[in-house]
C-alpha positions in Angstrom: -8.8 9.5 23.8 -7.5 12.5 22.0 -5.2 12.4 19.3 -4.6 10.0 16.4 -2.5 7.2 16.8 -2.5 4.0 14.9 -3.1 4.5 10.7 -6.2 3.2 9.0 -6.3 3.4 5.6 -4.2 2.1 2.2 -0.8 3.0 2.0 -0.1 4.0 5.6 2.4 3.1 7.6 2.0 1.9 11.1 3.6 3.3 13.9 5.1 -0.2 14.6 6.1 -2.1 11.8 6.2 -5.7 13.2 6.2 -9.0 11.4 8.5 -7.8 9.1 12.3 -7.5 10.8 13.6 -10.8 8.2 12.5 -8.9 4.5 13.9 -5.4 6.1 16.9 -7.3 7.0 17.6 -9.3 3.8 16.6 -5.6 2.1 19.3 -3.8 4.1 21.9 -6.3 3.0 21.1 -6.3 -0.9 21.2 -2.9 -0.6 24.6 -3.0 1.0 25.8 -5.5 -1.5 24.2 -3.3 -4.5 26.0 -0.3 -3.0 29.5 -2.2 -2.8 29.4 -4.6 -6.1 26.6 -3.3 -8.3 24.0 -5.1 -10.6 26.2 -7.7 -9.8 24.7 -8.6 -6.8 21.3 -6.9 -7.0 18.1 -8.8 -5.6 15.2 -7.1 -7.5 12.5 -7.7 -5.3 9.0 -8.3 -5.8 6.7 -8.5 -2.7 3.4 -10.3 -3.0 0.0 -11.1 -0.7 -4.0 -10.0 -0.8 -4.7 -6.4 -0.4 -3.9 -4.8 3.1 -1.6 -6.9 4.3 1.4 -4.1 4.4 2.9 -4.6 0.7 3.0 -0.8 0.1 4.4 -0.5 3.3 7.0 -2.5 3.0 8.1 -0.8 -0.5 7.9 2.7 1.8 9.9 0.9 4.1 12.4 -0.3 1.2 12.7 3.1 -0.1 12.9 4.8 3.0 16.2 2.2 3.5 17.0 2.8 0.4 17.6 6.5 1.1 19.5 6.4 4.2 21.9 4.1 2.3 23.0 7.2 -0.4 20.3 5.8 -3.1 17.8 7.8 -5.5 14.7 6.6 -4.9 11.9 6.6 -8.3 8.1 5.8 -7.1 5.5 4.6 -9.2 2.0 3.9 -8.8 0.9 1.0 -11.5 -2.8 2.0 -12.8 -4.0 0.3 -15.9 -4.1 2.5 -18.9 -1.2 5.0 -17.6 2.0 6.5 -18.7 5.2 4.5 -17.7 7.6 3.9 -15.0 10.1 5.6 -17.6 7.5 9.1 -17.9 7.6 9.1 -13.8 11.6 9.1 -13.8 11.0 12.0 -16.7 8.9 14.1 -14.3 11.2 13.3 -11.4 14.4 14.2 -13.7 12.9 17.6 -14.8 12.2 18.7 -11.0 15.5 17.8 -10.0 16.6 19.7 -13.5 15.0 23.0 -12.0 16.1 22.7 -8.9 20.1 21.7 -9.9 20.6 18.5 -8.6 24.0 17.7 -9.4 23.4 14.0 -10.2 20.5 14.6 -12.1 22.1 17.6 -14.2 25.1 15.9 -14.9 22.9 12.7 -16.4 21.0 14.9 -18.0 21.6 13.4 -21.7 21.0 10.1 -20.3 17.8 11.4 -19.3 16.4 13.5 -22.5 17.4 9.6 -23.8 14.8 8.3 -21.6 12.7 10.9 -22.6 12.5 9.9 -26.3 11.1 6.1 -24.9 7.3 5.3 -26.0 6.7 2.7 -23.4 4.0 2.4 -20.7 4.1 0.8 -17.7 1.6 1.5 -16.0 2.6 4.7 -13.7 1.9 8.3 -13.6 0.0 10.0 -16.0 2.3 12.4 -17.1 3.0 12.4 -20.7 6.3 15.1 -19.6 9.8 15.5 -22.0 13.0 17.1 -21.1 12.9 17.8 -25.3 10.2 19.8 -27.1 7.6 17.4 -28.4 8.7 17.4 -32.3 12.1 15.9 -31.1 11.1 13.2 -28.9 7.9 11.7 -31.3 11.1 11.2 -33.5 13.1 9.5 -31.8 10.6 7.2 -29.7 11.7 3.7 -29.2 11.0 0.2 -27.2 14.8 -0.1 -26.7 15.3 -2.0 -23.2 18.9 -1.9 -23.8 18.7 2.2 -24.0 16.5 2.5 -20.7 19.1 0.4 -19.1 21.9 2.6 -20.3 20.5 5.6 -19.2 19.5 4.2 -15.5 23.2 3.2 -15.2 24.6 6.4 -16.5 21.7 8.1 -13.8 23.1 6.1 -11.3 27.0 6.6 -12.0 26.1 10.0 -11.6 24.3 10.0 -8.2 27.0 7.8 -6.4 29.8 10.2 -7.6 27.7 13.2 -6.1 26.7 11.7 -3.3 30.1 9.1 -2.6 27.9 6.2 -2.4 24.2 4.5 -3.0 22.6 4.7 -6.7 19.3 4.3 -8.2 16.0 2.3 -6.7 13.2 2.2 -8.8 9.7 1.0 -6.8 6.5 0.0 -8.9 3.3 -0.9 -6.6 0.8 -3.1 -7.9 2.8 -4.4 -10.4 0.2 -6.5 -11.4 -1.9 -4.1 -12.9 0.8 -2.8 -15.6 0.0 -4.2 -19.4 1.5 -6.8 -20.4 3.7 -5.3 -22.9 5.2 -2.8 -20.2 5.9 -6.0 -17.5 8.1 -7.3 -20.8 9.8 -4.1 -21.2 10.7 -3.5 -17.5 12.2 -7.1 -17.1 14.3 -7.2 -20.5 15.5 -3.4 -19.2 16.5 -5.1 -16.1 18.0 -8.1 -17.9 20.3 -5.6 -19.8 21.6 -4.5 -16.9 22.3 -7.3 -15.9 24.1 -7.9 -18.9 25.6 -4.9 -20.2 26.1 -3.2 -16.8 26.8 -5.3 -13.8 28.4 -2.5 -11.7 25.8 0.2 -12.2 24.3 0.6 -8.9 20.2 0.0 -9.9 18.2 -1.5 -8.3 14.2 -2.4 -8.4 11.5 -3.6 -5.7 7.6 -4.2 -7.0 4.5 -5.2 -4.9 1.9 -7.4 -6.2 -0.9 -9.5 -5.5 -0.3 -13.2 -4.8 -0.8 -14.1 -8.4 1.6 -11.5 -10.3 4.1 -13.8 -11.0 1.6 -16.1 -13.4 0.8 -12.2 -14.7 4.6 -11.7 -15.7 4.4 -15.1 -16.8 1.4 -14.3 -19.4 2.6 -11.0 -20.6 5.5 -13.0 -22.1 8.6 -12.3 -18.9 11.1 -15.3 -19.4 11.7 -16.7 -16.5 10.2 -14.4 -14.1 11.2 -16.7 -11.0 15.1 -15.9 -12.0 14.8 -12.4 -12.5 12.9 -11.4 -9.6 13.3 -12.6 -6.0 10.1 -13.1 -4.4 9.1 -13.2 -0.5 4.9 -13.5 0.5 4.4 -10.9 2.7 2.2 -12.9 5.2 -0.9 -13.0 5.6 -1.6 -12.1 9.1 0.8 -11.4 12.0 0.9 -13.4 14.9 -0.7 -12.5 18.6 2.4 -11.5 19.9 2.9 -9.1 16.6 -0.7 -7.9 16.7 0.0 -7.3 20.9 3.1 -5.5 20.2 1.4 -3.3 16.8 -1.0 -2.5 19.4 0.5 -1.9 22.5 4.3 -0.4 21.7 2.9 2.8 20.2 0.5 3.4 23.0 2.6 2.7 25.3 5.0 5.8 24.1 1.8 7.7 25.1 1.7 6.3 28.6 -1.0 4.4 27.9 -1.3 1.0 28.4 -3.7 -2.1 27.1 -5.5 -4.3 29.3 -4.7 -8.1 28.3 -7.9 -9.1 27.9 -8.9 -5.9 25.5 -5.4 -7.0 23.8 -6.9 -11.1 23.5 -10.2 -8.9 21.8 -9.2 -7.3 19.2 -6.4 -9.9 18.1 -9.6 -12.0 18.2 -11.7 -10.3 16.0 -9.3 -9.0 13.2 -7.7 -12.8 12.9 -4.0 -10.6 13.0 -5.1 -9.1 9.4 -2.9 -6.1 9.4 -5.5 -3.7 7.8 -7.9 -4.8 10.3 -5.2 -4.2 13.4 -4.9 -0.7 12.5 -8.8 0.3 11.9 -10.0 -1.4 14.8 -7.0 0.1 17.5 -7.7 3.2 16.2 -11.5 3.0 16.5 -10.5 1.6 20.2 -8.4 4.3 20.6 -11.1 7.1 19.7 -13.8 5.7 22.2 -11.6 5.1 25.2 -12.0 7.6 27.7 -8.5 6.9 29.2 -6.3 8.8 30.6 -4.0 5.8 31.0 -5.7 2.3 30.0 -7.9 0.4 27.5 -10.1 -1.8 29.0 -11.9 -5.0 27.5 -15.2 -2.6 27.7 -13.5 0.0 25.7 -12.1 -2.6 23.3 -16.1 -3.8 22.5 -17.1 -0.8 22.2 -14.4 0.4 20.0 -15.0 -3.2 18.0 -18.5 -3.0 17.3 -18.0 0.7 15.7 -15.3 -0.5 13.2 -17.2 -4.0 12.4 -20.0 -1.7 11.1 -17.4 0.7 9.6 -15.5 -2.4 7.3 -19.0 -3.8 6.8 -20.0 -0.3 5.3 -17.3 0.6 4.0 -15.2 -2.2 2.5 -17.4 -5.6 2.7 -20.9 -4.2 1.5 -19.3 -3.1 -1.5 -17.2 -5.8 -2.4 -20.2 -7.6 -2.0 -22.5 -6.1 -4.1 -20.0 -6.1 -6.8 -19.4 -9.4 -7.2 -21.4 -11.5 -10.2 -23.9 -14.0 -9.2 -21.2 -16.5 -9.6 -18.5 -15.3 -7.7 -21.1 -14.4 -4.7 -22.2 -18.1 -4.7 -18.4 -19.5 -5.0 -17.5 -16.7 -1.5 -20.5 -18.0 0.3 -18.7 -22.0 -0.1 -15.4 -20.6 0.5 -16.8 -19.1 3.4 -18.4 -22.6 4.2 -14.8 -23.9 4.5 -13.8 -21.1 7.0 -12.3 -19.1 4.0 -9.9 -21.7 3.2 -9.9 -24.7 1.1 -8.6 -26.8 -1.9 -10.7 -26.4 -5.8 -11.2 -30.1 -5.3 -13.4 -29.3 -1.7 -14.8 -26.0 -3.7 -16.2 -28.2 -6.4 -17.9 -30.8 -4.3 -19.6 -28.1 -2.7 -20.9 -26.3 -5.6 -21.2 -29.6 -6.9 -19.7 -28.7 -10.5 -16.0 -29.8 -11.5 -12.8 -27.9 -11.2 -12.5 -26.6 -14.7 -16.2 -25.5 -14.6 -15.4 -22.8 -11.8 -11.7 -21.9 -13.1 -13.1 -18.7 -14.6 -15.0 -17.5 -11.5 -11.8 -18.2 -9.7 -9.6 -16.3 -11.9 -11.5 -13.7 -11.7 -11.8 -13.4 -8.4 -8.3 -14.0 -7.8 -7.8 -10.6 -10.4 -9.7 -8.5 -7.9 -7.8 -9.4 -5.3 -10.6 -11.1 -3.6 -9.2 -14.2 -2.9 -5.5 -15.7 -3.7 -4.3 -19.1 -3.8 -2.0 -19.8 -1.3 -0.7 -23.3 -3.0 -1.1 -25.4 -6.1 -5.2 -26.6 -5.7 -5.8 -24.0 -2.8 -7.9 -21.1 -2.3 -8.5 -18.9 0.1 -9.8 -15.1 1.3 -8.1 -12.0 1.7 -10.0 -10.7 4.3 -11.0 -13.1 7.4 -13.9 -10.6 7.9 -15.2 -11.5 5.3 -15.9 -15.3 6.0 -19.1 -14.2 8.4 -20.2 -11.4 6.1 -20.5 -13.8 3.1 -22.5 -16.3 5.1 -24.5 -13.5 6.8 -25.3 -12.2 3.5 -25.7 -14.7 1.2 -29.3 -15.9 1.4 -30.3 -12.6 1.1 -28.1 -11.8 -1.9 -29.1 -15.3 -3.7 -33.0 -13.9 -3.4 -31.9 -11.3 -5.4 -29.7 -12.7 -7.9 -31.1 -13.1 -11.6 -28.8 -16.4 -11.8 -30.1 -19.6 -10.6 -27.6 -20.8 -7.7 -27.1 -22.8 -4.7 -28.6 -22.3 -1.2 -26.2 -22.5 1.5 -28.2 -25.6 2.8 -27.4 -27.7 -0.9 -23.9 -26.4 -0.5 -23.9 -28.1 3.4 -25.9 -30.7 1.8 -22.9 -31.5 -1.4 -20.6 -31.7 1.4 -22.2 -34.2 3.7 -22.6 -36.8 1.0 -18.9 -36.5 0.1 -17.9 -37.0 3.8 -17.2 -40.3 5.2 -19.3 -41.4 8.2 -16.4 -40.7 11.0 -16.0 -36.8 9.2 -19.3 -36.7 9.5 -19.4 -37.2 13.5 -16.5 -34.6 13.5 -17.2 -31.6 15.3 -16.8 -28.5 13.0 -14.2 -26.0 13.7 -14.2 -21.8 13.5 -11.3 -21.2 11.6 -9.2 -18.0 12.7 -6.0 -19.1 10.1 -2.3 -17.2 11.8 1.0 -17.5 10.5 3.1 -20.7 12.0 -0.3 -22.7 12.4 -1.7 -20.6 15.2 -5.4 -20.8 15.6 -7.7 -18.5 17.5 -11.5 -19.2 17.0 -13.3 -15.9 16.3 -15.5 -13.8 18.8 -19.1 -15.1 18.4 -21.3 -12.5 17.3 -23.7 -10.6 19.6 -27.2 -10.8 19.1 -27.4 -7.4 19.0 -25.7 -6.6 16.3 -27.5 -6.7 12.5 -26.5 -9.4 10.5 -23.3 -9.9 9.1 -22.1 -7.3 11.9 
């Protein structure tokens, strides 16, 4: 059909946000409470779960709340080795300089303060001063209590222009800040806290799953009582991934067949990403006018199989070390899910003898543990690709490691004789303890497909 409609790709919204009406609603009420009683009652936010599951989203979302409620909004992009959270309010400040916004004109000595700052979260690479270079090199400093007193004078300023609201500042992929910065940031927000509980600033971060052990390791006391943090989960539901689907089509005057609805929550296991690219590659080979059919929703889910495979799996893939390939392919043994303990039996080494391959695999995002002892992907795609892939990959590797068949083969003797009578399951993991097994593959398709 013509047009586009649903929105693949990072960072976009969808044109039904579903799934997430509790954190929008807690969000709207912190923001209410912010507006009305200050730091005093600010929840600074930090949003966690595996890549493409809708954090950045959500922080759009947040900001775009934010806005209709009277605040500023600041956005920054964390990317290691950048300027800081504190340059991307400078380059923000000296736009809204030129063009004479009130706020920001009447802060701006709070804000030529900021500009003197030598920190660096990881942000935009700007490297921009409301001074002249000479002045601010002398009077650079790591002061958290100064960045604090210039957001709240910043934010004084906005709600007496604008009667009500204040300051938000967003950071996305927190995690990916140095360490030194994450310090910075949270003793900046701790002095407000502190030295300015009616200032009206406020903070919201995304994350993966394990950036609160990161805030933790750069040295951020306490991280648990400075920021409140909700999972964004993992996958939505049938009924969300039905109403994702069929709400913004239907404002089209088109409508989904059930059974082509039952297909595509089927093969993207409700993984939000995965919802979007595989409606929209439905959505482009449907001839229409006014219905998707289960034939249009195979055809439109073979094409984006091949595209993630191409695109996002084969890559990943081939970038992993010989060690982390071989720990995915036993993962993917487990249906993607499983505890370190059930891991190790099946590589058959010990817990601590895999922790590095883990930790860095939870780093790239690959993987994330969603309790103490537990593992598991962050794509459910992946779980076929890795076994589809593996044998060939191992042939290849310059390490020595297990075939799938010793991994199968670790497990067995470590089962008990009833397990091992146990039928095996097809793990498709949703939210509440859902389960829908996922489509078997055709034999048509190339492996891994």
């Amino acid at each position: 059909m013509e047009g586009s409609l649903y929105t693949p790709g990072a960072g976009h919204s969808p044109p039904e946000l579903v799934g997430r009406d509790a954190l929008i609603q807690e969000w709207h009420r912190t923001l209410n409470s912010v507006a009305a009683q200050g730091r005093v009652a600010a929840r600074d936010m930090l949003l966690t779960g595996p890549r493409g599951v809708g954090k950045t989203t959500m922080l759009t979302a947040y900001g775009r709340a934010a806005s209709e409620q009277g605040f500023d909004v600041v956005n920054v992009q964390a990317i290691r080795h950048h300027e800081s959270v504190v340059d991307a309010l400078i380059t923000k400040a000296r736009t809204k300089l030129e063009d004479g916004a009130g706020a920001w004109v009447k802060a701006r000595n709070a804000v030529e303060r900021l500009s003197g700052l030598n920190v660096g979260v990881a942000g935009l690479s700007v490297g921009i001063s409301t001074r002249d270079d000479s002045t601010a090199a002398a009077s650079r400093v790591n002061d958290p209590g100064a960045i604090a007193a210039a957001l709240a004078t910043l934010s004084d300023a906005i709600r007496e222009d604008r009667g009500s609201g204040g300051l938000l500042i967003t950071v996305d992929e927190l995690q990916a800040a140095h360490p030194s910065d994450l310090t910075l940031i949270a003793a900046a927000l701790h002095r407000l806290n502190v030295d300015h509980p009616t200032a009206t600033v406020t903070f919201a971060a995304s994350g993966l799953p394990h950036t609160p052990q990161v805030l933790t390791d750069a040295g951020v006391t306490h991280p648990d009582r400075l920021f409140f943090q909700d999972d964004v989960p993992l996958t939505l539901t049938p009924e969300q991934v039905e109403l994702a689907v069929a709400v913004p089509a239907g404002r089209r005057g088109v409508s989904w067949h059930p059974d082509a609805l039952q297909a595509i929550t089927n093969a993207t296991n409700g993984y939000p990403a995965h919802v979007q690219l595989f409606a929209d590659a439905i959505w482009r080979v449907a001839p229409g006018p006014h219905r998707i059919t289960l034939d249009d929703a195979k055809t439109g889910i073979t094409s984006a199989v091949q595209e993630v495979n191409r695109r996002t799996l084969s890559p990943r893939w081939n970038g992993l070390a010989d060690r982390s390939m071989e720990y995915m392919a036993a993962l993917a043994l487990h249906g993607g899910e499983a505890t370190t303990k059930q891991l190790a039996t099946t590589l058959g080494r010990t817990a601590p003898n895999l922790s590095m391959v883990r930790q860095r695999l939870l780093d790239q995002g690959d993987i994330y543990a969603p309790g103490r002892g537990q593992v598991r992907m962050a794509m459910p795609l992946l779980v076929p690709y890795a076994l589809a892939r593996y044998e060939e990959s191992r042939a290849q590797s310059d390490t020595p490691i297990l075939s799938l068949d010793q991994m199968r083969a670790n497990q067995v003797r470590e089962q008990s004789p009833s397990e091992r009578s146990a039928p095996g399951l097809s793990r498709g993991t949703f939210e509440q303890g859902r389960q829908v097994t996922p489509p078997k593959t055709p034999p048509h398709r190339e492996p891994g497909r």
